[in-house]
C-alpha positions in Angstrom: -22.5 17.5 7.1 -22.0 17.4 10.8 -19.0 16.1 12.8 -20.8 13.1 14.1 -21.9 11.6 10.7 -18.0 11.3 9.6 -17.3 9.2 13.2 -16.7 5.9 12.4 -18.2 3.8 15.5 -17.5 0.2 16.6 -20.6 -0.9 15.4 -19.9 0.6 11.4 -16.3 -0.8 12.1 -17.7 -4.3 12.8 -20.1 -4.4 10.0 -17.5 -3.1 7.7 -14.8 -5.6 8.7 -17.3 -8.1 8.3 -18.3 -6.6 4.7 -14.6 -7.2 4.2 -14.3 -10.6 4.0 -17.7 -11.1 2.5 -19.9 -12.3 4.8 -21.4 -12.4 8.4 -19.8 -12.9 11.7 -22.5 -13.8 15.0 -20.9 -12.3 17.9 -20.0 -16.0 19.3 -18.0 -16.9 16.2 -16.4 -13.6 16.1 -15.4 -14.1 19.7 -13.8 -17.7 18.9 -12.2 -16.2 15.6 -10.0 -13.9 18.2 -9.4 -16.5 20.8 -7.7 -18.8 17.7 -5.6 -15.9 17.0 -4.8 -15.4 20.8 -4.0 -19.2 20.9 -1.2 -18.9 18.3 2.5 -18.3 18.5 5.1 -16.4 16.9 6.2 -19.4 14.9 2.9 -20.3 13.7 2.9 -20.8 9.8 0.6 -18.8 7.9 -3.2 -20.3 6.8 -3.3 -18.1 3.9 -1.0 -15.9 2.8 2.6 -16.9 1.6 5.0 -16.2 3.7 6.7 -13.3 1.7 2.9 -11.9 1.8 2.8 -12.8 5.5 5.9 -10.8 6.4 5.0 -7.9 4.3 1.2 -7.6 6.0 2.7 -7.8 9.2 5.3 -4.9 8.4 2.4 -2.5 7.3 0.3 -3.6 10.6 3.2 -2.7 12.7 3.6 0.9 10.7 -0.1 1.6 10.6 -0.1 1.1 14.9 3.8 0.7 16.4 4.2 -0.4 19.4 4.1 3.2 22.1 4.0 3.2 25.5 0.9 0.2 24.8 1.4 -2.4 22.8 1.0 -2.4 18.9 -0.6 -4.1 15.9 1.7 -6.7 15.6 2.2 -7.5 18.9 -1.5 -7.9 19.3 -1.4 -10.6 16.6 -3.4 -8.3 14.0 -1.5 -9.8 10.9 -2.6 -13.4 12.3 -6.1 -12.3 12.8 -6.1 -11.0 8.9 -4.3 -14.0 7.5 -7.1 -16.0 9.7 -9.9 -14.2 8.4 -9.0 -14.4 4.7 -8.5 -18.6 5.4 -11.8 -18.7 7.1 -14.2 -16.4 6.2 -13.0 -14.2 3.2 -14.8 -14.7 0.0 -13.0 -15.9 -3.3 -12.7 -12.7 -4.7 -11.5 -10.7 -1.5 -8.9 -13.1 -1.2 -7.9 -12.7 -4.9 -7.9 -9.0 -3.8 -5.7 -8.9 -0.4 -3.1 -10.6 -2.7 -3.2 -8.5 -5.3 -3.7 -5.3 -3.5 -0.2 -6.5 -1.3 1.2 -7.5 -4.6 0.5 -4.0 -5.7 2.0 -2.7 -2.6 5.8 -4.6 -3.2 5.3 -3.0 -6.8 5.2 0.6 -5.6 8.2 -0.1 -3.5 9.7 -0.8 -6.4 10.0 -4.8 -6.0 10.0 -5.3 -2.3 8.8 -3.4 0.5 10.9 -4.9 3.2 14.1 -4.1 0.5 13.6 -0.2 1.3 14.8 2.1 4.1 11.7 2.7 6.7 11.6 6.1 6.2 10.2 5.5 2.4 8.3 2.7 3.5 6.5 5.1 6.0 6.4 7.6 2.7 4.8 4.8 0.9 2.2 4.1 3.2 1.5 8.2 3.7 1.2 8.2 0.1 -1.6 5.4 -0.1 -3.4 6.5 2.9 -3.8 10.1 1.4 -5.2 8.4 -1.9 -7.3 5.7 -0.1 -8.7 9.1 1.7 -9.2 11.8 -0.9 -12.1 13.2 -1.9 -12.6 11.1 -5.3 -10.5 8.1 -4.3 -12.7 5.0 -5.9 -12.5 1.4 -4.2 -9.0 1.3 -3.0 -7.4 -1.7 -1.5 -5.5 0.5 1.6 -8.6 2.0 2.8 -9.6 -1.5 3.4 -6.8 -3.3 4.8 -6.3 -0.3 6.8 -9.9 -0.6 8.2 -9.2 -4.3 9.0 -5.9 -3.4 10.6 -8.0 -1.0 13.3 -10.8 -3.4 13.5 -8.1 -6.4 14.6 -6.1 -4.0 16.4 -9.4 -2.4 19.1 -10.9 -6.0 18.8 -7.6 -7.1 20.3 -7.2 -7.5 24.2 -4.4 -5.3 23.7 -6.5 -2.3 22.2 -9.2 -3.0 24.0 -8.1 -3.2 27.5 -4.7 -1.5 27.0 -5.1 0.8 24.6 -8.8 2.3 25.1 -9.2 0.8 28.9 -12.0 -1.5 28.2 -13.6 -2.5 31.1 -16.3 -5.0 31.0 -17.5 -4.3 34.8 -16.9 -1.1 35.0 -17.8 0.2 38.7 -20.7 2.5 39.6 -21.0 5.4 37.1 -19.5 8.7 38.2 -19.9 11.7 36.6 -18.4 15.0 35.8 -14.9 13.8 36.5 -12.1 15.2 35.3 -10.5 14.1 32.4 -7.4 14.5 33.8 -7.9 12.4 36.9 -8.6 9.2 34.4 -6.6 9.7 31.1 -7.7 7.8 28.1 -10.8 5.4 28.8 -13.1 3.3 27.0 -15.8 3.8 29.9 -15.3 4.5 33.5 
């Protein structure tokens, strides 16, 4: 198997977000879907999720991508753009598994993940991510959420344009330059 077959590119991350929720997304609705999310504020209740499930998500979106020197999952909204998409677009049984799955996730924290130090909730989510990943792992609820988490997160102004440098017009092509002259970049 070569390297290139195990990339996952924006185009399988798309699909598979879509896949998700159960369903498809045209490009114009998707677009609208993150402007609603934009257009909310921090005291906006959630549309799907109960609020104990809607603090919880939005702790493991801001583990899975803190906030570095750009911004990070939460502060892009991702936790609104999930709690959106399973209101709007998630099939019955995908919502039946987001709850369950964060259910699941408060019962290996023995009760409540917000109730334990942040060391072992970053242990908890180390531990999930390495059995979402391993070699015979099945369908596991944490490979999923945290495909949704990236997919929010780089479909987000802030990972787009911050994070990766995302420009739409990018100027005239130049090549062979130096990595070092233009640091991390989407296109340039």
């Amino acid at each position: 198997m070569t390297l290139s077959s195990n990339l996952l590119t924006r185009r399988k991350a798309i699909q598979g977000a879509v896949a998700l929720v159960g369903g498809t997304v045209a490009a114009a609705q998707l677009g609208s879907l993150v402007s609603s999310v934009s257009a909310m504020d921090d005291n906006s209740l959630p549309q799907f999720f109960s609020q104990r499930q809607f603090s919880l998500l939005e702790q493991i979106v801001d583990l899975v991508i803190p906030e570095t020197d750009t911004p990070g999952a939460k502060t892009a909204g991702v936790h609104r753009f999930i709690d959106l998409m399973m209101a709007e677009w998630a099939s019955p049984e995908t919502q039946v598994r987001y709850v369950e799955g964060l259910q699941e996730i408060d019962a290996r924290a023995g009760g409540s993940f917000s109730a334990i130090s942040p060391n072992r909730q970053l242990d908890l989510l180390a531990t999930l991510d390495a059995e979402a990943y391993a070699d015979d792992a099945g369908d596991i609820f944490f490979k999923d959420l945290k495909t949704f988490i990236l997919f929010g997160y780089y479909s987000s102004e802030e990972g787009a344009a911050i994070e990766l440098k995302f420009d739409r017009l990018p100027g005239a092509y130049v090549g062979c330059v130096p990595f070092e002259d233009i640091g991390r970049s989407w296109s340039t």
